[in-house]
N, C-alpha and C positions, 0 to 999 in steps of 0.2 A: 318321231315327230311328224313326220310324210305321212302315215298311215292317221293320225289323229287329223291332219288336216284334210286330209281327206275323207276322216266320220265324219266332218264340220262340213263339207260340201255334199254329202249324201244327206245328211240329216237333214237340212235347205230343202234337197229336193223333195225329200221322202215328208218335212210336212207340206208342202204343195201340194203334192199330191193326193194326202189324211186328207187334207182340207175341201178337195171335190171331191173324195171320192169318201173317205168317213166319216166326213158330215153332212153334205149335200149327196149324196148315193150318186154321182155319174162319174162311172166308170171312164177310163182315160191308158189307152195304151202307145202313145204317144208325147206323152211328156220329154222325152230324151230330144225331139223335137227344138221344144221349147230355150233346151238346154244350151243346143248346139247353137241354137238361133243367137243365142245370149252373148258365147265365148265367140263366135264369127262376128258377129257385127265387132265387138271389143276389138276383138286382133284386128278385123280389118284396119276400122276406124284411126286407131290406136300407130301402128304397123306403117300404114298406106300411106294416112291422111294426116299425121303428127296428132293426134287429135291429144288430150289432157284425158288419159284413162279412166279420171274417177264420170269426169262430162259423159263420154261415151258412152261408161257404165249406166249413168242416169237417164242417156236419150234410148239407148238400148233398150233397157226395159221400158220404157213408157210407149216405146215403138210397140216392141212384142207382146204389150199389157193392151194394147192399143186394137192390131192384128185380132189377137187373141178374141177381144171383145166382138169384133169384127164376126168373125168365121163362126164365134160361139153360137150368135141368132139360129143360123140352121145345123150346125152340127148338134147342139142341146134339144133339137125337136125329137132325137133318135132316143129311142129308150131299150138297154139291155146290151143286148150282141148287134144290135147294129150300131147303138153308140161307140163300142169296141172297135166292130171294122172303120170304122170313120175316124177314127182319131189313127188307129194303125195305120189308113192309107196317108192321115197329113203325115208320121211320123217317116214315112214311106220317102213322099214326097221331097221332103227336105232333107233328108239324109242323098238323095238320088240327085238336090243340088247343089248337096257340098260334094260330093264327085264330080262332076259334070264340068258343074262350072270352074272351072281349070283357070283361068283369067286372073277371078279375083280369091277364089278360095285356095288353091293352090292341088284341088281335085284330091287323088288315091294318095299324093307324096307330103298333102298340110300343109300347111302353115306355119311360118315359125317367123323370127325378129320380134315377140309382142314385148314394149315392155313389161318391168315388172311396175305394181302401183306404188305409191312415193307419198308423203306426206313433208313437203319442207326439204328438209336435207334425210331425212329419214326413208329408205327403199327396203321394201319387203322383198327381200332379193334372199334368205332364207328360210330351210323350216323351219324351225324358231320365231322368225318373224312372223312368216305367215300362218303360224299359229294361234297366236294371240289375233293376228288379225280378221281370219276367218270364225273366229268363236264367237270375236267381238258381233259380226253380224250373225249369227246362227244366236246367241243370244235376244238380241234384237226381235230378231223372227219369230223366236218362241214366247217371247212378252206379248207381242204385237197378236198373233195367233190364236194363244190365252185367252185374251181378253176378249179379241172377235170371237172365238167359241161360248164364252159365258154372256155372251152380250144378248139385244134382242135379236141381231140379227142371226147369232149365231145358233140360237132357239127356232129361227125360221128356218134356219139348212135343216137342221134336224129334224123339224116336221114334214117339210122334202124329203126328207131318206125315209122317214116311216111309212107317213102316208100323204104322198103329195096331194091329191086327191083333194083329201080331208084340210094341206094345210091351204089350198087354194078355195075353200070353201069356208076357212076361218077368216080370207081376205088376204091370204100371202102373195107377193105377185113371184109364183116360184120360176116363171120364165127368164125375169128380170134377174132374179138372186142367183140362176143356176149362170148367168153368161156372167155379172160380174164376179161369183165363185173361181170361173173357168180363168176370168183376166189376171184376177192376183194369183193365183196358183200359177198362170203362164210366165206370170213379171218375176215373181219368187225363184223359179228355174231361172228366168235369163239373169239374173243378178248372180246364183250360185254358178254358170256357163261364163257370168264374166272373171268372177271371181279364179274359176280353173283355170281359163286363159292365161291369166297375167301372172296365176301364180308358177304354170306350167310352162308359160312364154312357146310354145307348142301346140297345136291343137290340128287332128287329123280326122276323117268322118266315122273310122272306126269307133271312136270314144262318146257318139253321138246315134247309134245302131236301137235296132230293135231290140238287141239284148240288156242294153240300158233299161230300157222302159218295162223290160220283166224285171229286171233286179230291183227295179223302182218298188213295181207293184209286190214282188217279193218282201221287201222291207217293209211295206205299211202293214202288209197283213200278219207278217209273223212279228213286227213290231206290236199293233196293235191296231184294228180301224176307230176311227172315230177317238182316238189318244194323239196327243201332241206329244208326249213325253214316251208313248209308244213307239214314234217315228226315232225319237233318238236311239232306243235301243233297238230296232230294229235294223239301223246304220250300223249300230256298233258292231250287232252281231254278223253281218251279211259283208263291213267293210275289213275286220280284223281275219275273217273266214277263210278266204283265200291264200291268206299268207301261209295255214297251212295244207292250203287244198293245191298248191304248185304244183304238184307232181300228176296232179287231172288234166294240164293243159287246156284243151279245152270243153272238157268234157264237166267242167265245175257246171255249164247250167243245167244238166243232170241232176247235180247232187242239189240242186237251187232247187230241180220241180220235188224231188222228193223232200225236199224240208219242207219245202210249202207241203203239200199232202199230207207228212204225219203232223206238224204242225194246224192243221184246220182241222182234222180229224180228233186230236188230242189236245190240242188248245186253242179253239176256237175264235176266244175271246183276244188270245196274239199274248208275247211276251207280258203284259203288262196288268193283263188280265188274270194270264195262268200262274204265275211265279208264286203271285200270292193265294192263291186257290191250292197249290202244291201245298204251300205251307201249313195251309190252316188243314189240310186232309193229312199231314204230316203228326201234325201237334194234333188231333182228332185222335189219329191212329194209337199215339204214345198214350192218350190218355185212358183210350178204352184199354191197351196194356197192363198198366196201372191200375185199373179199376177190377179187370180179372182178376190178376195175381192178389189183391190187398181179396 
């Protein structure tokens, strides 16, 4: 049950992140940022200030949905690998002040006393509970996602990732689409960052690193880009993985760049794309079998 809740807070991130970066094409290696941003404001808020965790949740992300929008203006002028480096130095950034700042975040040793979230008499204070309750919003996200992807606006990210060019020459305003793409994909992280908080009552900067935001990017591609349902199997497979890659230590994000590598080379299109391509060259195969021998 621990491990499915925790597909349920990867899947969160991983379509956040499908969402700027496999429908609207900018690239983002910084998202774990976003993340930590989410679960620190929570704990603090939450921890510090007595605050009512679901409030916090909600001023949280509207803060970091906020930000987000904020920083987007000049960070979305960058296009390719310098948009990469810029999002890697904000992910830089804020991982370097949840160390530091020793005061409020509690620096190298975390954060801890968060409550757990509560409804009534009802506290999400198990796996079980917080199973169901995390689905409940990774559900949510994926309706919500869906329908932004089929929508008109979601037809404009996607003329952005072809050819922005072309879609700002149709009348797209792709500068405006790419900074609020950048905010909900931001507020999405802090919501799944609060979510971990409260359900982990813990939260240290390691769980907020660089190497988040490759597993991130790991998950959507060998998920699927530009798939929302890609993102979930791409959690599933990247979240159930290490349980038995243990005995790597830490040498599992090794075994992460070569699954990305034969994965882009041999199924380009991500989980979601290839499974069924397998198939149908599978059933292809058996039939010209079949058509030999008769």
């Amino acid at each position: 049950m621990n491990v499915l809740v925790f597909v349920g807070i990867h899947t969160l991130l991983a379509i956040a992140l499908n969402l700027l970066l496999g429908y609207a094409g900018q690239i983002s290696l910084g998202h774990a940022a976003f993340f930590g941003l989410g679960a620190y404001s929570s704990g603090i808020l939450t921890a510090t200030y007595s605050w009512n965790p679901w409030l916090a949740m909600l001023v949280t992300a509207s803060v970091v949905a906020s930000v987000a929008f904020v920083i987007g203006f000049p960070i979305l002028k960058l296009k390719g690998h310098y948009l990469a480096m810029a999002t890697l130095g904000l992910g830089i950034i804020v991982y370097i002040l949840f160390n530091e700042w020793v005061d409020v975040t509690g620096g190298p040793s975390g954060f801890s006393g968060i409550p757990n979230l509560q409804i009534g008499s009802l506290i999400f204070d198990t796996d079980f509970k917080n199973y169901y309750l995390i689905w409940i919003f990774v559900l949510g996200c994926v309706l919500l996602s869906v329908n932004l992807a089929n929508s008109r606006i979601g037809r404009a990210f996607r003329a952005i990732h072809d050819a922005e060019t072309a879609a700002r020459v149709m009348g797209v305003n792709a500068r405006l689409l790419k900074v609020q793409v950048f905010a909900l994909s931001a507020m999405i992280c802090s919501i799944a960052g609060s979510l971990y908080a409260h359900v982990m009552t813990f939260i240290a900067p390691p769980s907020f690193g660089f190497n988040i935001s490759i597993e991130l990017l790991t998950m959507v591609v060998i998920g699927g880009l530009g798939s929302i349902y890609g993102s979930f199997l791409g959690a599933l497979l990247l979240t159930t993985l290490p349980e038995f890659l243990r005995f790597m230590n830490d040498y599992d994000i090794v075994f992460y760049g070569g699954l990305l590598m034969v994965m882009t080379i041999f199924m380009p299109g991500g989980l979601v794309r290839g499974i069924p391509q397998l198939f149908r060259k599978i059933r292809g195969s058996g039939k010209d079998k079949g058509n030999a021998n008769a």
